[in-house]
DONUGU-636340 format. One line per field, with one value per residue: x, z, y of N, C-alpha, C in turn. Coordinates in nm, 3 decimals, always signed. Layout:
// residues N
n.X: (X; ...);
n.Z: (Z; ...);
n.Y: (Y; ...);
ca.X: (X; ...);
ca.Z: (Z; ...);
ca.Y: (Y; ...);
c.X: (X; ...);
c.Z: (Z; ...);
c.Y: (Y; ...);
// end
This chain:
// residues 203
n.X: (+8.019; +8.067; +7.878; +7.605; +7.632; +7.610; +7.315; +7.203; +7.222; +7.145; +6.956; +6.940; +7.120; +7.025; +6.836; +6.963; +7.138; +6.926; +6.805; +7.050; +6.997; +6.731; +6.823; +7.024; +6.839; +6.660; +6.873; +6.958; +6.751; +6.657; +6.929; +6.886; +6.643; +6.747; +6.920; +6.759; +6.584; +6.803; +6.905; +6.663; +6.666; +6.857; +6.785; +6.520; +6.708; +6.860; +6.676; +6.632; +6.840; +6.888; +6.646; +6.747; +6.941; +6.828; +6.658; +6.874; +6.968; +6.723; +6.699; +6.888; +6.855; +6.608; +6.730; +6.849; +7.128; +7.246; +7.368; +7.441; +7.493; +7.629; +7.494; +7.413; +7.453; +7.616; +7.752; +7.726; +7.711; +7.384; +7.205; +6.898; +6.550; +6.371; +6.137; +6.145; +6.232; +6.282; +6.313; +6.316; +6.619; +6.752; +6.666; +6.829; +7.095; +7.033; +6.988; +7.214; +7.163; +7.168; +7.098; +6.904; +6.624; +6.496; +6.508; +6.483; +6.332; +6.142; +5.924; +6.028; +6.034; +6.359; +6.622; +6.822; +7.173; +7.149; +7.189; +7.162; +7.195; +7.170; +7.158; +7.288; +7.216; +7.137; +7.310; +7.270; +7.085; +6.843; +6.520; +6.448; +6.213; +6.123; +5.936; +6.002; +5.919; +6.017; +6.276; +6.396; +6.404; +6.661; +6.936; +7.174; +7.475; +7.511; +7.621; +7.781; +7.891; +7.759; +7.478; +7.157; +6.862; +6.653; +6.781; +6.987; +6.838; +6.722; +6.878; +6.977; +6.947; +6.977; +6.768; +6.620; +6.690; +6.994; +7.024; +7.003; +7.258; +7.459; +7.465; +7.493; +7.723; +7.873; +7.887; +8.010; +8.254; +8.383; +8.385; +8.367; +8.663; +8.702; +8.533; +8.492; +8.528; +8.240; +8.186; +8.239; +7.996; +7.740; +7.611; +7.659; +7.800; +8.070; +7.944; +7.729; +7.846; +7.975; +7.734; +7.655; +7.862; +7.875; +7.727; +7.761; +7.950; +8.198; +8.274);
n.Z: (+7.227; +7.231; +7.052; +7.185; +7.404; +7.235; +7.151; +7.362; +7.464; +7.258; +7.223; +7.414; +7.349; +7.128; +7.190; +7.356; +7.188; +7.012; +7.173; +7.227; +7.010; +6.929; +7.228; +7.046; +6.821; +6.975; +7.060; +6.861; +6.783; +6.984; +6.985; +6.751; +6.808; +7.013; +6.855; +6.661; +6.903; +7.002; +6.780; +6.706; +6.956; +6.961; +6.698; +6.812; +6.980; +6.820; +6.718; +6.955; +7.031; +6.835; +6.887; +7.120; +7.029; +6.837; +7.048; +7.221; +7.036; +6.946; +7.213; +7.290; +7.086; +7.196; +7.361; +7.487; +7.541; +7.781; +7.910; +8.231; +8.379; +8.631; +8.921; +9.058; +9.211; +9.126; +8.846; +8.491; +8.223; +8.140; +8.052; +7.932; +7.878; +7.590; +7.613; +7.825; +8.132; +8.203; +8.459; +8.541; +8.501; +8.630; +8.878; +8.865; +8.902; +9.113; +9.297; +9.445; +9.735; +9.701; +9.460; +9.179; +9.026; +8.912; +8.618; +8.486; +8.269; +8.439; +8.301; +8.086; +7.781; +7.706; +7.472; +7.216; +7.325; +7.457; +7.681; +7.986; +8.228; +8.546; +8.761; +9.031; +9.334; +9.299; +9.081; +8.790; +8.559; +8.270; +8.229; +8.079; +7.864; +7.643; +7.374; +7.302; +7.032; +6.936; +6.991; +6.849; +6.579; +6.670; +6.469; +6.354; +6.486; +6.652; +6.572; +6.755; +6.697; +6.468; +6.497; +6.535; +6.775; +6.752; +6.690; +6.868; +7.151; +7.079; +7.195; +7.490; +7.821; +7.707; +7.679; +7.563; +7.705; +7.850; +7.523; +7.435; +7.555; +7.452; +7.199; +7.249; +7.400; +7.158; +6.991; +7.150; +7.154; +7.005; +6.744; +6.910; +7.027; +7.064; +7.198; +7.461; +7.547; +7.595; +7.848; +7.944; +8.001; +8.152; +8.367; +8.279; +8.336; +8.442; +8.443; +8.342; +8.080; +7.984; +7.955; +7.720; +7.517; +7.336; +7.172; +7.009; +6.852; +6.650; +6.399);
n.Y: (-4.690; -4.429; -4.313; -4.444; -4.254; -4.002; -4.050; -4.042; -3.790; -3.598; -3.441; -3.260; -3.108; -3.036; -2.897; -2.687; -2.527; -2.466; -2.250; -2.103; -1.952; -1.896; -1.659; -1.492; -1.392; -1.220; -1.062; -0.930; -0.806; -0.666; -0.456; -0.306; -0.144; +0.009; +0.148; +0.277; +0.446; +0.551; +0.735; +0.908; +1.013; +1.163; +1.324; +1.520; +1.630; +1.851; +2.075; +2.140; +2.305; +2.491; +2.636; +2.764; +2.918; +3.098; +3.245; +3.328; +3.501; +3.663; +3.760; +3.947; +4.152; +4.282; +4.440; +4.756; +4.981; +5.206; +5.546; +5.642; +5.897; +6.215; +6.281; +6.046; +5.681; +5.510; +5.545; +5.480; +5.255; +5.082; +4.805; +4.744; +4.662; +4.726; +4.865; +4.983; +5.291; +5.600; +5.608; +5.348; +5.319; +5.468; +5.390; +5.152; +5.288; +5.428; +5.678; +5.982; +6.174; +6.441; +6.468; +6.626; +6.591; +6.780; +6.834; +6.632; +6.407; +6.159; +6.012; +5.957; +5.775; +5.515; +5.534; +5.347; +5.401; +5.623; +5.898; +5.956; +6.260; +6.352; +6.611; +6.740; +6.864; +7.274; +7.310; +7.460; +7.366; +7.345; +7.213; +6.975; +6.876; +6.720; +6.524; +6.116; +6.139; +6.373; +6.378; +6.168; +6.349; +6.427; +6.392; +6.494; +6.662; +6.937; +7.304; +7.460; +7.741; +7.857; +7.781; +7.907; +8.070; +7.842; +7.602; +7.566; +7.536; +7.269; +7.099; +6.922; +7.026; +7.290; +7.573; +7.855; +8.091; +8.026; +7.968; +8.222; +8.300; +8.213; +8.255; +8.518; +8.547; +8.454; +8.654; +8.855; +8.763; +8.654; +8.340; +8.002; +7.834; +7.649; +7.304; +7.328; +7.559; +7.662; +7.608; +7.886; +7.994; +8.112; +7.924; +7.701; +7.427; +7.235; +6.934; +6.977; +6.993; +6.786; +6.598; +6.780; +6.764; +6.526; +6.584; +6.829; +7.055; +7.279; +7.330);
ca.X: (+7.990; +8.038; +7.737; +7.503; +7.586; +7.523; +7.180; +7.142; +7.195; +7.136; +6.788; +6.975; +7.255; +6.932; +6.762; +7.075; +7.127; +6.773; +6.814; +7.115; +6.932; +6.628; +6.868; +7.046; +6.769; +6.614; +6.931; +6.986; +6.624; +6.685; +6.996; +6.857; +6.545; +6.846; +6.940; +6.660; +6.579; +6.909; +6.900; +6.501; +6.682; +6.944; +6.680; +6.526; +6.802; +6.844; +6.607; +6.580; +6.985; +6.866; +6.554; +6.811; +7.073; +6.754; +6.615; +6.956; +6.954; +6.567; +6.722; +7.035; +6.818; +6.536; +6.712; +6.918; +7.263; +7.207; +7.465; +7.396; +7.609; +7.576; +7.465; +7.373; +7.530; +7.693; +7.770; +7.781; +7.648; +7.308; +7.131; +6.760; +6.422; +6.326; +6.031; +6.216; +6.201; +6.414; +6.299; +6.402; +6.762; +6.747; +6.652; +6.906; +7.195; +7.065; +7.060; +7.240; +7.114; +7.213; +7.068; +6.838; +6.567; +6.354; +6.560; +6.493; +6.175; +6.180; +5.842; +6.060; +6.106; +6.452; +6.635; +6.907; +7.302; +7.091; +7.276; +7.120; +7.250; +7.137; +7.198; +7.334; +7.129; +7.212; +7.337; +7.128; +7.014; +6.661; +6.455; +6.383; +6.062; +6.098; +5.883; +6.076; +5.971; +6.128; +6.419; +6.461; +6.458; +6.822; +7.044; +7.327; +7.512; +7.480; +7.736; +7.751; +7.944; +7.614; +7.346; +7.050; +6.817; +6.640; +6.879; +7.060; +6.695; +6.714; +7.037; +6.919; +6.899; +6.959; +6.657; +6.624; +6.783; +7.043; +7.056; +7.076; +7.331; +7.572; +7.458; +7.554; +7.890; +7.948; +7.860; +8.148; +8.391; +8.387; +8.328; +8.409; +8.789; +8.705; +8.360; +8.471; +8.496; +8.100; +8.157; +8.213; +7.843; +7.701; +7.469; +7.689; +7.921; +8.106; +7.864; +7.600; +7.890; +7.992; +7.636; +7.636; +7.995; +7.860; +7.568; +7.789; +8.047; +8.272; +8.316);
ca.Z: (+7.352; +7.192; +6.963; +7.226; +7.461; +7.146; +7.138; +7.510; +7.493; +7.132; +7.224; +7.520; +7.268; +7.001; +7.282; +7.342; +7.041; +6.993; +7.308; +7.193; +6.862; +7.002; +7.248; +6.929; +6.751; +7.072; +7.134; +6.764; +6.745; +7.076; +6.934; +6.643; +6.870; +7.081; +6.706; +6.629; +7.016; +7.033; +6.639; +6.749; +7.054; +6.833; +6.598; +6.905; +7.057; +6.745; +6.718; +7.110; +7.041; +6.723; +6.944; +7.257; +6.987; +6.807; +7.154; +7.261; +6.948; +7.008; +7.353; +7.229; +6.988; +7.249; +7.453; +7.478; +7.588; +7.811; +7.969; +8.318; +8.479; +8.734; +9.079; +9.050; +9.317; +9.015; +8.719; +8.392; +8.065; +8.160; +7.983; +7.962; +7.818; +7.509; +7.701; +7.978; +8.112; +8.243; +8.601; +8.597; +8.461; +8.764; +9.022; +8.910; +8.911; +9.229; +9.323; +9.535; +9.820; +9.633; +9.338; +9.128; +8.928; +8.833; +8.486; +8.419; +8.264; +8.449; +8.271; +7.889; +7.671; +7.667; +7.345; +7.237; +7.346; +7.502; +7.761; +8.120; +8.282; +8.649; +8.791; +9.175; +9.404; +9.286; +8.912; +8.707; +8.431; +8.220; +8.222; +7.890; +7.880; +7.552; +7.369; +7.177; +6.887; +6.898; +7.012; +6.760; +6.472; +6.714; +6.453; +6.396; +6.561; +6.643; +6.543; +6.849; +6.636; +6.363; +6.546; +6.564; +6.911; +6.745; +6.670; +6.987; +7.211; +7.056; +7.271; +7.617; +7.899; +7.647; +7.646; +7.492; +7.785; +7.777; +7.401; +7.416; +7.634; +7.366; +7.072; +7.296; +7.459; +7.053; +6.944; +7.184; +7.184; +6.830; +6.784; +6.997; +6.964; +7.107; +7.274; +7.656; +7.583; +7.621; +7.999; +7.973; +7.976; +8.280; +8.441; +8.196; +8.405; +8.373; +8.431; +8.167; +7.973; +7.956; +7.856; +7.586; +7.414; +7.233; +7.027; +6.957; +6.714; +6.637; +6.278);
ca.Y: (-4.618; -4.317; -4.356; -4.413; -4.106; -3.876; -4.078; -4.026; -3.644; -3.523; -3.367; -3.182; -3.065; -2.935; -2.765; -2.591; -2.494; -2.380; -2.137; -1.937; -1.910; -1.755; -1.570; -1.393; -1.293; -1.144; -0.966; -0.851; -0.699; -0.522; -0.341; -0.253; -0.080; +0.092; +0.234; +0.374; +0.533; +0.651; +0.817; +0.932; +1.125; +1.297; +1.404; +1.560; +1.746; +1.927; +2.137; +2.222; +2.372; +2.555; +2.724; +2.796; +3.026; +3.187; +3.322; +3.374; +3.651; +3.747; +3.861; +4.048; +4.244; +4.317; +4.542; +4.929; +5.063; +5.329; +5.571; +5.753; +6.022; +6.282; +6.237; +5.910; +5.607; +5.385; +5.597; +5.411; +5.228; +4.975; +4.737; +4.760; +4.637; +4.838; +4.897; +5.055; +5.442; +5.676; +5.615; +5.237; +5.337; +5.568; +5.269; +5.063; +5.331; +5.489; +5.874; +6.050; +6.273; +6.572; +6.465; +6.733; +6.539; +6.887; +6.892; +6.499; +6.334; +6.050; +5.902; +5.961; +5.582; +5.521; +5.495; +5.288; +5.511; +5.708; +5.986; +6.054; +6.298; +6.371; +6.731; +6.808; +7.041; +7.391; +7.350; +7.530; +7.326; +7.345; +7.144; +6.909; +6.755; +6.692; +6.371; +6.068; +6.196; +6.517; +6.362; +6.076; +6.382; +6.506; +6.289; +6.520; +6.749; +7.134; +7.378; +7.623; +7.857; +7.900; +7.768; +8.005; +8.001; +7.738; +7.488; +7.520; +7.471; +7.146; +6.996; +6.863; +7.104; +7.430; +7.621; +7.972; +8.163; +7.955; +7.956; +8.315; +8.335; +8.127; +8.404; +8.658; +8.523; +8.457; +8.815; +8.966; +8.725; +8.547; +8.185; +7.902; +7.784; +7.462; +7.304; +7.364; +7.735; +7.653; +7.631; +8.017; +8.076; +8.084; +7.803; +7.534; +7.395; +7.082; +6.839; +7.015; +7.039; +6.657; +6.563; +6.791; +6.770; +6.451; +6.681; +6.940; +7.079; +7.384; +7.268);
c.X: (+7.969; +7.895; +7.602; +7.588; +7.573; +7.376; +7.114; +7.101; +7.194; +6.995; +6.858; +7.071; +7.154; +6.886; +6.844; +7.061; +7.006; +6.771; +6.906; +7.081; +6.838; +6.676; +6.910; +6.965; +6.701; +6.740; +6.916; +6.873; +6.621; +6.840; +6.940; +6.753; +6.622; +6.914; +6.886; +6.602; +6.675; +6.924; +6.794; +6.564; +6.816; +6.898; +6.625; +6.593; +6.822; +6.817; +6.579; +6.771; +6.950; +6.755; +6.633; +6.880; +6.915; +6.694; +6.702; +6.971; +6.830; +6.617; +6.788; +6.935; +6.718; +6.607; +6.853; +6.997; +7.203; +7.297; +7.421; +7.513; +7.567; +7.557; +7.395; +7.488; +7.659; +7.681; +7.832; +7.648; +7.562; +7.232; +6.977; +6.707; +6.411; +6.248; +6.026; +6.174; +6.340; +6.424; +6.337; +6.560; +6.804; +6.782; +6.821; +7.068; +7.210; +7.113; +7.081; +7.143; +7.114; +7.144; +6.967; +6.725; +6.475; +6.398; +6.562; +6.358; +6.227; +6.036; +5.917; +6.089; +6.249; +6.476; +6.789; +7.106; +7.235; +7.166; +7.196; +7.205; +7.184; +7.217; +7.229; +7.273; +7.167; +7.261; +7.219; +7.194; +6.866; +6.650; +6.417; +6.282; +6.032; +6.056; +6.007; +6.112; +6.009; +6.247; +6.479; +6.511; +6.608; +6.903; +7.171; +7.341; +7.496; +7.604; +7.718; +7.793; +7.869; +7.514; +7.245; +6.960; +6.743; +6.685; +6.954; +6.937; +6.688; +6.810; +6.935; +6.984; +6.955; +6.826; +6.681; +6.704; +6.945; +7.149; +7.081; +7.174; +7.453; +7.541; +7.526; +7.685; +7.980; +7.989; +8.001; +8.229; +8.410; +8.362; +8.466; +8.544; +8.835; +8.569; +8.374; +8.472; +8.318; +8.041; +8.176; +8.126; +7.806; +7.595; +7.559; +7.801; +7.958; +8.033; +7.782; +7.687; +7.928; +7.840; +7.617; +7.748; +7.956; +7.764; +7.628; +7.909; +8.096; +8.332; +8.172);
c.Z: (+7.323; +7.125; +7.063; +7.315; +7.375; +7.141; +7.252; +7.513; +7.382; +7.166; +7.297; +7.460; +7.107; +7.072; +7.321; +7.272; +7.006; +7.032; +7.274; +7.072; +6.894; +7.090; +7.138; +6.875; +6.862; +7.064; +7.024; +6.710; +6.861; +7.036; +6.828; +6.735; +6.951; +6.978; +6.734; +6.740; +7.021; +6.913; +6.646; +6.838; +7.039; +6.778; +6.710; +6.946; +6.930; +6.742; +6.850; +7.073; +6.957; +6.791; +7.024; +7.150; +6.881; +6.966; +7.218; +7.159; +6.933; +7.119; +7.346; +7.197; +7.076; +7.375; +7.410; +7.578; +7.618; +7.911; +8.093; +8.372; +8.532; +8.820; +9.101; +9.174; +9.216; +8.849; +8.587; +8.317; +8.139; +8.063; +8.005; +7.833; +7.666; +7.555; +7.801; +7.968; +8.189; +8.392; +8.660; +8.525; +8.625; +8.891; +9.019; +8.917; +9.067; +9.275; +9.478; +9.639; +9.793; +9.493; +9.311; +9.013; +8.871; +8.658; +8.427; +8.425; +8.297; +8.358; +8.090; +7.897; +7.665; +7.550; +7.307; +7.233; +7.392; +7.658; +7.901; +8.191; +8.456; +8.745; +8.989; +9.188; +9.359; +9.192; +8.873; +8.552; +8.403; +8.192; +8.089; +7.924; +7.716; +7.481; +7.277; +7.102; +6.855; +6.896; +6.925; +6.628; +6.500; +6.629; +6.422; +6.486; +6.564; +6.674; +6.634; +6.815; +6.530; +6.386; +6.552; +6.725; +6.885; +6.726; +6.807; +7.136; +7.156; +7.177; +7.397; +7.716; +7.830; +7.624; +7.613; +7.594; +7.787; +7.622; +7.353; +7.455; +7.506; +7.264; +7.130; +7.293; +7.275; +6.947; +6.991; +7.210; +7.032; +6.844; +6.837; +6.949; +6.989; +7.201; +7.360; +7.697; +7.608; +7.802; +8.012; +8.002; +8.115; +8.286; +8.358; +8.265; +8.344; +8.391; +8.301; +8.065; +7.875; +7.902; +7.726; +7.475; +7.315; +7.106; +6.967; +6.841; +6.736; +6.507; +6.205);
c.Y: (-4.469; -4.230; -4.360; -4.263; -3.979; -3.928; -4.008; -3.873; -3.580; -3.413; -3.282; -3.104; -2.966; -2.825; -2.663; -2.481; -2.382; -2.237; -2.010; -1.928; -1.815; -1.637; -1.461; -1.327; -1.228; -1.045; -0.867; -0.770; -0.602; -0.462; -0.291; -0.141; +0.020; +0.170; +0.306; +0.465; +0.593; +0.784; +0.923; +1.098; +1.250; +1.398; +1.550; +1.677; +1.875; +2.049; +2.252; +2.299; +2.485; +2.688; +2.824; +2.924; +3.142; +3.252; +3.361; +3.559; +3.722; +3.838; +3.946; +4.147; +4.323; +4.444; +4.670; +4.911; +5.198; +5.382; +5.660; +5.831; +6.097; +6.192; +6.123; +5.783; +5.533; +5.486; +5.503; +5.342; +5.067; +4.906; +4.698; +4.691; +4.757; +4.920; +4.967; +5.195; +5.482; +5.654; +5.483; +5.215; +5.403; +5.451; +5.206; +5.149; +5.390; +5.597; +5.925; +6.125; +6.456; +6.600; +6.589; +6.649; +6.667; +6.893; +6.764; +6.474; +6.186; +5.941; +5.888; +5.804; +5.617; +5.490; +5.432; +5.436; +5.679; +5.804; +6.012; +6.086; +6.364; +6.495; +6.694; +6.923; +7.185; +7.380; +7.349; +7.441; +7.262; +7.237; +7.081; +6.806; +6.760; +6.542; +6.312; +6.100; +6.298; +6.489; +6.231; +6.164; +6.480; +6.397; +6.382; +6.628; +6.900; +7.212; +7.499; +7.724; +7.919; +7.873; +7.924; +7.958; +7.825; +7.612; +7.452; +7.473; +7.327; +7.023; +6.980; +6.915; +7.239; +7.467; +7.761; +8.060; +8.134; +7.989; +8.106; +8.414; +8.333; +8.261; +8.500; +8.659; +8.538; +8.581; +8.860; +8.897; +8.621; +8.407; +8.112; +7.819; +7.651; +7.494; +7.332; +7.512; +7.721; +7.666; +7.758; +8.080; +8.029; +8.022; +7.661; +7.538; +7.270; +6.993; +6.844; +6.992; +6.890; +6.584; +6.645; +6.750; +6.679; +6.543; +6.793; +6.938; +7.230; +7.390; +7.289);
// end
């Protein structure tokens, strides 16, 4: 009895058989294809992470530290375009009602630790319309105690009047026993005086 119902259903017991055979190798060629797409989209990502941290340091490098003070709304250190000027440092700090722009080039290139200083109605300070390149060869400092007119015309709003104010004041009163004796001279007050202290010296 046994004997025949394996006769009866042996074909139904191959075909079986057959079925999860062809299932398996169907399944085991679609993982293998889920390998290689998934390995494919690794490869991939790569590269797009590697682009993202180089244009992250393209951007860093592309732009300038720039410090404003004076009569400005938001006094302090912005981050700009290389490309930038003095007039969109301006925008985004925002000037006062008091402000004094006759002693600022607002069309100058900024440069990177670069100083604007923005005058109040009624302080007297000159005017510097001086280009870049005059002002990229300001790398060190000026000794207000040996400067000559020309050396001190270099600083940013000293101009020869000014500059021969400082000769004079140094003539009858000897040299400078520190930089804020510099506010002694008349028209440099403390504002002028805080943009210059970085350019100067007594040493």
């Amino acid at each position: 009895m046994v004997k025949e119902f394996i006769n009866q259903f042996k074909w139904y017991f191959a075909g079986g058989a057959a079925v999860i055979l062809i299932l398996s190798v169907f399944w085991l060629m679609n993982s293998k294809d889920i390998e290689v797409i998934e390995s494919a989209e690794i490869e991939d990502t790569v590269p797009e992470t590697e682009d993202a941290e180089t244009e992250s340091v393209e951007a860093e490098s592309s732009t300038f530290f720039v410090e404003v003070k004076g009569a400005v709304k938001s006094p302090g250190v912005y981050e700009l375009a290389k490309d930038a000027r003095v007039i969109n440092v301006l925008d985004m700090a925002g000037l006062l009602s008091v402000s004094d722009l006759k002693s600022v080039n607002q069309s100058q290139k900024i440069s990177d630790e670069m100083v604007i200083y923005v005058p109040y109605e009624g302080e007297e300070v000159e005017a510097d319309f001086s280009s870049e390149d005059e002002k990229s060869e300001e790398t060190d400092t000026v000794n207000i105690n040996t400067a000559d007119i020309n050396d001190l015309t270099t600083l940013n709003g000293i101009g020869e009047k000014k500059a021969a104010l400082i000769i004079e004041y140094r003539e009858a009163n000897g040299l400078f026993m520190k930089k804020e004796d510099l506010m002694n001279i008349s028209g440099i007050g403390e504002k002028t005086f805080e943009s210059l202290e970085p350019y100067i010296t007594i040493e």
